[in-house]
C-alpha positions as CSV (number, residue, x, y, z in Angstrom):
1,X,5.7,-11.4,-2.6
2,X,6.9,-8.1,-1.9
3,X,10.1,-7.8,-1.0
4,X,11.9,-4.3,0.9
5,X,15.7,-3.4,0.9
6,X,16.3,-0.1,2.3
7,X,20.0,1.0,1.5
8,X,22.6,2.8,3.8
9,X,21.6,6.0,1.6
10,X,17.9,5.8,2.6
11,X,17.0,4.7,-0.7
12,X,14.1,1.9,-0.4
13,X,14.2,-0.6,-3.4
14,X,10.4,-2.2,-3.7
15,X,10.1,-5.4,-5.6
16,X,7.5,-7.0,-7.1
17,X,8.2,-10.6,-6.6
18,X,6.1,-13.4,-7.7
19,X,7.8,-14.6,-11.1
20,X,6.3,-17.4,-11.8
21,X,2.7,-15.2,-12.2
22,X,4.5,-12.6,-14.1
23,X,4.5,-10.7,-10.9
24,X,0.4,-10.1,-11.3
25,X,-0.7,-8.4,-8.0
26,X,-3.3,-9.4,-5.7
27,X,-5.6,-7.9,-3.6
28,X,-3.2,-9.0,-0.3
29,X,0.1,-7.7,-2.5
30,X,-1.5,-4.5,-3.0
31,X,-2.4,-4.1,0.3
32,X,1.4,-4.8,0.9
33,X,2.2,-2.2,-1.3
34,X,-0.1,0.5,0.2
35,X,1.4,0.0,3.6
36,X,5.1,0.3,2.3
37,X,4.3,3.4,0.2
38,X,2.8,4.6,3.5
39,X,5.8,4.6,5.2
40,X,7.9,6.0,2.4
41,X,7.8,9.1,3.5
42,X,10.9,8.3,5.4
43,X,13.0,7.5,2.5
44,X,15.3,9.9,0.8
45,X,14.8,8.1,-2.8
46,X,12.3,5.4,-3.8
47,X,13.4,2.4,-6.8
48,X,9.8,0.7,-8.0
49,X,11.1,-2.8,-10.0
50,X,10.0,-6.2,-10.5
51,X,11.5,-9.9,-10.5
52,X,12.5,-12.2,-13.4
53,X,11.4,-10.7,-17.0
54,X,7.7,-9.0,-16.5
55,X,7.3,-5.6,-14.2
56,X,3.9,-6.5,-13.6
57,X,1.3,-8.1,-15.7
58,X,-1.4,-5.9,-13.8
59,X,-4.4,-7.8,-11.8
60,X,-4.6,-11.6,-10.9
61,X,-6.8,-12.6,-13.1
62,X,-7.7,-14.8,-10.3
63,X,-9.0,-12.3,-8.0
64,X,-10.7,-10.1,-10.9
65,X,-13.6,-12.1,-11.2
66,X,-14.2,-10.7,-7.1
67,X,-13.5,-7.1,-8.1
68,X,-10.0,-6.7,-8.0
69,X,-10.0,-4.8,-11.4
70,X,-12.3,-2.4,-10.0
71,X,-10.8,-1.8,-6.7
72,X,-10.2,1.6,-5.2
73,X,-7.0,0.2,-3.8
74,X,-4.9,0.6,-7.2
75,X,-6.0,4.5,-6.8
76,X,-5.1,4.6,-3.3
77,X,-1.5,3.4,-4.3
78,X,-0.9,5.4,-7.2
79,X,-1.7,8.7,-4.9
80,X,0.3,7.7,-2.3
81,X,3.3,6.9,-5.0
82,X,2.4,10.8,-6.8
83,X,2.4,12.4,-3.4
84,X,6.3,11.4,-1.8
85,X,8.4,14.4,-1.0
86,X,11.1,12.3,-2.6
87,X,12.3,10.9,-6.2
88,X,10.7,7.9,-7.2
89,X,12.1,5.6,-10.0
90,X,10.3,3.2,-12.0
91,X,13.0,0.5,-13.7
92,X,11.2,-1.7,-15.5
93,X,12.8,-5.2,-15.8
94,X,9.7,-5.9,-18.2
95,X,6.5,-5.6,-19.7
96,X,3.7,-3.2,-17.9
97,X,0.3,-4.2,-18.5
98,X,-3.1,-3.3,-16.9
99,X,-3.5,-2.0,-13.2
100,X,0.6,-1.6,-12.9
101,X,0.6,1.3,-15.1
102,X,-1.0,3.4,-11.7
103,X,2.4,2.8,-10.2
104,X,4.8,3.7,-12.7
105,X,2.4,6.7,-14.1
106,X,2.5,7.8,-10.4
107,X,6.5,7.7,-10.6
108,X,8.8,10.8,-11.6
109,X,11.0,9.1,-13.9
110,X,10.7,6.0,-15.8
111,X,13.5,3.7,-17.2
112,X,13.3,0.4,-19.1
113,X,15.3,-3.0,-20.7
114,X,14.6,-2.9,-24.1
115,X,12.5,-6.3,-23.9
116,X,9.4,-4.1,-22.5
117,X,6.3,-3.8,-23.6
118,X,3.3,-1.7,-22.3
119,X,-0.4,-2.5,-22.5
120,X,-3.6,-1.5,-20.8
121,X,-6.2,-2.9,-22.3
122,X,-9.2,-2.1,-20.3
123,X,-11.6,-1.5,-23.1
124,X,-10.9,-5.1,-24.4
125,X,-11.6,-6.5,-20.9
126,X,-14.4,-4.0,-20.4
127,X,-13.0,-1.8,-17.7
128,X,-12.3,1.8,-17.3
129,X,-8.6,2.8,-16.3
130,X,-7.7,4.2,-13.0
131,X,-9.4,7.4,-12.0
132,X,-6.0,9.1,-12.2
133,X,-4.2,7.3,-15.3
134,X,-5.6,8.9,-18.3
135,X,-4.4,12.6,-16.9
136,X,-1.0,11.6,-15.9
137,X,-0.6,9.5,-19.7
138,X,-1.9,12.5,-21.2
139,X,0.7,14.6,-19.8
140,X,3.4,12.1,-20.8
141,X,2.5,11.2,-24.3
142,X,-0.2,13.5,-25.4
143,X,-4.2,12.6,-26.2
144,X,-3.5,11.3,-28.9
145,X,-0.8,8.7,-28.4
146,X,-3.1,8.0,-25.3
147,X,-6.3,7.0,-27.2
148,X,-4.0,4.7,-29.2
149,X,-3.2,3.0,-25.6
150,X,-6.8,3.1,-23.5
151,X,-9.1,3.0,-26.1
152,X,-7.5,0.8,-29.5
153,X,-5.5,-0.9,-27.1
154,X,-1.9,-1.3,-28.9
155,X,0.7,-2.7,-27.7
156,X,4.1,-0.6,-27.7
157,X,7.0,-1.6,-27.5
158,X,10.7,-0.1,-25.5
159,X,11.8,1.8,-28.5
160,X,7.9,3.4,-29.1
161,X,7.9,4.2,-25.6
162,X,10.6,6.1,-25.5
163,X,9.6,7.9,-28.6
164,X,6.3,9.0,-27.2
165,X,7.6,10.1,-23.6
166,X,6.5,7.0,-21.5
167,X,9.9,6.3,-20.5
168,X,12.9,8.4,-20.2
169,X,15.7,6.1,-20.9
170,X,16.3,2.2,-22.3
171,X,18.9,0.6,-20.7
172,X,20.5,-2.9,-20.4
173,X,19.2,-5.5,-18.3
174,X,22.4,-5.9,-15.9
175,X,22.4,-1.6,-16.0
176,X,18.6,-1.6,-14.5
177,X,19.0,-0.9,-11.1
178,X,22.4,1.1,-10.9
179,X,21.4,3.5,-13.4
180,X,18.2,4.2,-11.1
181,X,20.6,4.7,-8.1
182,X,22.5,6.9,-10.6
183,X,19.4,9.2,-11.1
184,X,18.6,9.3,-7.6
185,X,22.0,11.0,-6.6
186,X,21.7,14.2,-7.2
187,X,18.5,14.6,-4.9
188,X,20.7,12.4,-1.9
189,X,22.8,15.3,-1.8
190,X,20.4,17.8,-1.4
191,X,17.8,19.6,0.6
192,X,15.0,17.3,0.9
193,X,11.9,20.6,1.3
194,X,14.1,21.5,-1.8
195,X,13.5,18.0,-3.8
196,X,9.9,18.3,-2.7
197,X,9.5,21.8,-3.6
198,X,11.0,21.1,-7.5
199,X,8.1,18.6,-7.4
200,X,5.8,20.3,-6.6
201,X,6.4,23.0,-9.3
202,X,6.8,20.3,-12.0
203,X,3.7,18.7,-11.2
């Protein structure tokens, strides 16, 4: 339910694949996750998208019931996402809801389809977020805007989103993907110590 297609370029495109369960992830798909991540470090340039019309609707509810919400697995990936010597794109084909914000949090740049919508609504399901989520929306879209998300739970839409700072860009649906090849370009062409270098003295 994950599916891999690494390029001529060395750019690996990761999909989240399961559709018809608005892409929720499971404790197996996660583990899936991890263990591509793991060996990222091999790719020049990483694309993070999702099948049909949802990114990811965050935990099967399924398997949250047996701790999945709660799992230090979701941490694990969004660390391994943060700490890639290369870019890493998030283009979302949909809404982002719960445990999938670790991942595109974790992600240096961030584009969407204006039918997104973003919600993590852990205080409603009676959670608390990922250990490293609240520091890295912070940084994005201030305390503030990030109280509004964690703790009243709204709902924002594309257009918000990219007024607060979540994402960098809206984009057409059919545009998704080759706009996040587009961004990756500049960093194919260069120095790879010196794409992880500008990282490291953004983050």
């Amino acid at each position: 339910m994950i599916t891999l297609q690494k390029h001529k370029n060395d750019v690996w495109e990761i999909k989240i694949n399961r559709p018809e369960k608005a892409n929720s992830l499971s404790s197996s798909m996660l583990e899936e996750l991890l263990s591509i991540f793991d060996k990222a470090a091999e790719a020049r340039g990483v694309v993070l998208t999702g099948q049909g019309t949802t990114f990811s609707a965050g935990a099967d509810l399924n398997e949250v019931k047996s701790g999945l919400a709660i799992s230090p697995i979701w941490e694990k990936l969004s660390e391994k996402i943060a700490k890639l010597n290369c870019i890493t794109i998030a283009a979302l084909n949909g809404t982002v809801a719960g445990g999938a914000f670790g991942m595109i949090l974790a992600c240096d740049i961030r584009i969407c389809v204006s039918k997104a919508r973003f919600f993590y609504p852990v205080m409603k399901m009676g959670f608390l977020p990922q250990p490293s989520d609240p520091n890295r929306l912070i940084r994005l879209i201030g305390p503030s805007r990030a109280k509004l998300m964690l703790v009243a739970g709204e709902k924002i839409d594309a257009d918000t989103a990219y007024r607060f700072g979540l994402v960098d860009e809206i984009v057409e649906d059919e545009e998704l993907i080759d706009r996040a090849h587009t961004l990756l370009s500049a960093s194919l062409s260069a120095n790879q110590n010196h794409v992880s270098s500008i990282k490291k003295l953004l983050s």
